[in-house]
N, C-alpha and C positions, 0 to 999 in steps of 0.2 A: 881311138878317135884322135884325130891331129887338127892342129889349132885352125886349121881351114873350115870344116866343119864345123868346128865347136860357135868362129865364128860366126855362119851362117845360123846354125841354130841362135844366140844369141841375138842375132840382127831380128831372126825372123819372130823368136818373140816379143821382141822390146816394139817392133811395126806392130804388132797385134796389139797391145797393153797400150797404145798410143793413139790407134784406131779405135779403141773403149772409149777414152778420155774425149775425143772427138767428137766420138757417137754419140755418147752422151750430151757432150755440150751443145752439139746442132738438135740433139731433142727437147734438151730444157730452155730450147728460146720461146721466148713468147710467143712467135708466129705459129709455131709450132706447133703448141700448147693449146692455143684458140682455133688450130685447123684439127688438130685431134677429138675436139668437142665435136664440131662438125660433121657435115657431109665426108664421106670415105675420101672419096674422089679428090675434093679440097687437100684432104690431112695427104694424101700420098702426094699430090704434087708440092704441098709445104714442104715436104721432109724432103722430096728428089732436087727442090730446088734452096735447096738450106746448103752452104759451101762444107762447114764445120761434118755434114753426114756424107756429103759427097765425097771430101778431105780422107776423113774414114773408113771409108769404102776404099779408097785406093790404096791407103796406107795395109787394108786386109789384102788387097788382089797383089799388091806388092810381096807383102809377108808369105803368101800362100806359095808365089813363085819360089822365092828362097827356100819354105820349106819343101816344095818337091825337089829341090837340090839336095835338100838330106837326106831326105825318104830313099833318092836314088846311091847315096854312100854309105849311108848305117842302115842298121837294121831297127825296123820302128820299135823295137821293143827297148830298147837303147834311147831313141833320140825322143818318144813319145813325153816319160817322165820332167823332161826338160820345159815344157808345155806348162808345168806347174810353174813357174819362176813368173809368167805370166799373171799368175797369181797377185804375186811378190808386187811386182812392179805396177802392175794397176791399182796395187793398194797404196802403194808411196805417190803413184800420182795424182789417183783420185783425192789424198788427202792432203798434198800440197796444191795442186792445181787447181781442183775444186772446193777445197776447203770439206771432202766428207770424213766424217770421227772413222778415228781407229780405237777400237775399244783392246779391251786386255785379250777378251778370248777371240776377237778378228785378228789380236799379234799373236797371241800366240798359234792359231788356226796356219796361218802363215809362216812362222816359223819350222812347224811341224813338216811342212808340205818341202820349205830350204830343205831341211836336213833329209829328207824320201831321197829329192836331186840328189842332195850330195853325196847317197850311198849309194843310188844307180851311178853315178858319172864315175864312182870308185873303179866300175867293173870292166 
């Protein structure tokens, strides 16, 4: 794999693990919250009209392009594993960004999942 790829992979999970943090934050708004009580009809136009879910959405349709750039250089059995680091990074953001607990066994959960990547990227 050459650093071009490894690139794109990188790019394309940190857009998806950013796209989480997004997602998330345009569902925990209060408009939100009070249209999901609601009528259906209400709660889907809250959420398509909430910037932070919309944001998130494109940061995925972004991510998804660059990974059909992989899909087309390696072989997904290779670039799939990578997918995990996603993991990783949603966990470091969610808990600085949003302030959610990292407990012992979500680190080390996490940890575990590094070290899988780091012994597919060996091969």
């Amino acid at each position: 794999m050459n650093a071009k790829v490894l690139a794109l992979i990188l790019v394309s999970v940190s857009l998806s693990a950013l796209a989480q943090i997004a997602l998330k934050s345009g569902m925990a708004s209060g408009r939100v919250q009070e249209a999901l009580s609601a009528h259906p009809v209400r709660a889907a136009l809250a959420v398509a009209g909430t910037p932070q879910v919309v944001f998130g959405l494109l940061l995925y349709a972004l991510g998804a392009v660059l990974w059909l750039l992989v899909l087309a250089r390696i072989d997904v059995s290779l670039a799939y594993p990578f997918v995990g680091l996603g993991f990783v990074l949603t966990m470091v953001l969610g808990f600085t960004l949003l302030g959610e607990p990292v407990g012992s066994a979500r680190l080390t959960g996490t940890l575990l999942v590094t070290a899988g990547v780091f012994l597919v990227a060996r091969t």
